[in-house]
C-alpha positions as CSV (number, residue, x, y, z in Angstrom):
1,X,-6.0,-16.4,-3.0
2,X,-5.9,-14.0,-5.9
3,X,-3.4,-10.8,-5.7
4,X,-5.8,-7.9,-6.2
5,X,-2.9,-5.7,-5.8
6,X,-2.2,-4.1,-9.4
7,X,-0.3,-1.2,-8.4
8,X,2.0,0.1,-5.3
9,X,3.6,3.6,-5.0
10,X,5.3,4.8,-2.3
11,X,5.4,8.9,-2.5
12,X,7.5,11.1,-0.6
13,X,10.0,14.2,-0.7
14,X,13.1,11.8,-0.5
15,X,14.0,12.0,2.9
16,X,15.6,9.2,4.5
17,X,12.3,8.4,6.2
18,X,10.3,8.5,2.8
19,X,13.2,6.1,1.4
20,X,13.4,3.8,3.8
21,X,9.5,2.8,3.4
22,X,10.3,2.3,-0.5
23,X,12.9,0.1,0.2
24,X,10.6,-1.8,3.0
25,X,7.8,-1.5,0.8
26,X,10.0,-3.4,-2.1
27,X,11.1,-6.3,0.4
28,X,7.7,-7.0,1.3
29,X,6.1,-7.0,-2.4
30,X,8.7,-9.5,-3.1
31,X,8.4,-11.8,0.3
32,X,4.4,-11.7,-0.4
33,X,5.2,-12.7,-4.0
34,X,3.0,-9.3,-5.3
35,X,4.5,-9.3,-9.2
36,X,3.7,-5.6,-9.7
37,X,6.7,-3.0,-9.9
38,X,6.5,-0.8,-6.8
39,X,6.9,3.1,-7.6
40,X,8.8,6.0,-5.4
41,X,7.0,9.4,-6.4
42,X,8.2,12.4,-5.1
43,X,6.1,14.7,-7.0
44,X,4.3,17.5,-4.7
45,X,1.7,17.3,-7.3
46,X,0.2,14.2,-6.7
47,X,0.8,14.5,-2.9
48,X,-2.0,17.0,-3.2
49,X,-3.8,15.2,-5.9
50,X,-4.6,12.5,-3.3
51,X,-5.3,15.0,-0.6
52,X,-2.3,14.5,1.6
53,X,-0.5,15.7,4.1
54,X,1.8,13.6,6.0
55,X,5.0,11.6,4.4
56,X,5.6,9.2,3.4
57,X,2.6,7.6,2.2
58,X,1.7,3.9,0.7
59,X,-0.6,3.9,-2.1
60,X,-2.2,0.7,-3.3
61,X,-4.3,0.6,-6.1
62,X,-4.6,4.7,-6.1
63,X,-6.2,4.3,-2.6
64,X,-4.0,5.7,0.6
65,X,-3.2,2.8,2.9
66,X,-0.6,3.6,5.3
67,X,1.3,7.2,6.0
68,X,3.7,8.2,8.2
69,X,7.1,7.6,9.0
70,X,8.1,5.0,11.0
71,X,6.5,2.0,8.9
72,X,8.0,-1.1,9.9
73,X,8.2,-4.0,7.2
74,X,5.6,-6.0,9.8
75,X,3.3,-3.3,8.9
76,X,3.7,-3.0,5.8
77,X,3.3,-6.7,5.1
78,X,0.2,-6.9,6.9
79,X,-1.4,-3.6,5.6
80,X,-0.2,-5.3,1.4
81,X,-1.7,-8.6,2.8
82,X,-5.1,-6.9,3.5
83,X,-5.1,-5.2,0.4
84,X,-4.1,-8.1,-1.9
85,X,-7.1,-10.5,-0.4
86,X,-10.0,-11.2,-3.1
87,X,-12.9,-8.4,-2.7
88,X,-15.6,-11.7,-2.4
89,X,-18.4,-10.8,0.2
90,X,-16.1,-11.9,3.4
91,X,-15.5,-8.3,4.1
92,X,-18.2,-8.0,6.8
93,X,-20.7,-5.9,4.7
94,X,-23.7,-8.2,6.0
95,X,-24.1,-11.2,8.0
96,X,-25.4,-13.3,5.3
97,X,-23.5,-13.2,1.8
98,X,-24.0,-15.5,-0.7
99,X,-20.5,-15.1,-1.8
100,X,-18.6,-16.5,1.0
């Protein structure tokens, strides 16, 4: 399977909660082998840039994936795995893709 993961941030205000997913976030890139540096961002600006609200958030790829404290490294492997699978036609977009 090809990584299609280019690009993880991890923003927050840098409370506890908003560190602790960077430093989950970081175990997991490395455990799923993802060779791309993973970036805390506590800049308010791009919070409301991408339209958000609640802290801390997991960006990948400039899209929004997971937000919210609490995120354990379980869900945060599983939320990077889904994210770093190939973008073929095995996505569900129609019951008969040639690309599968």
């Amino acid at each position: 399977m090809e990584n299609k993961i280019t690009k993880i941030q991890v923003l927050g205000s840098g409370c506890p909660a908003c560190k602790e997913m960077f430093e989950n976030v970081k175990k997991v890139a490395t455990k799923l082998n993802i060779e791309t540096e993973v970036e805390y961002i506590t800049d308010p600006i791009k919070v409301v840039e991408l339209g958000l609200i609640t802290l801390p958030v997991l960006v990948v790829n400039n899209k929004a994936v997971l937000a919210g404290k609490g995120r354990s490294e379980e869900e945060i492997e599983e939320t990077l795995a889904e994210n770093s699978e190939e973008e073929k036609g095995c996505g569900g977009c129609c019951s008969h893709c040639c690309h599968c």
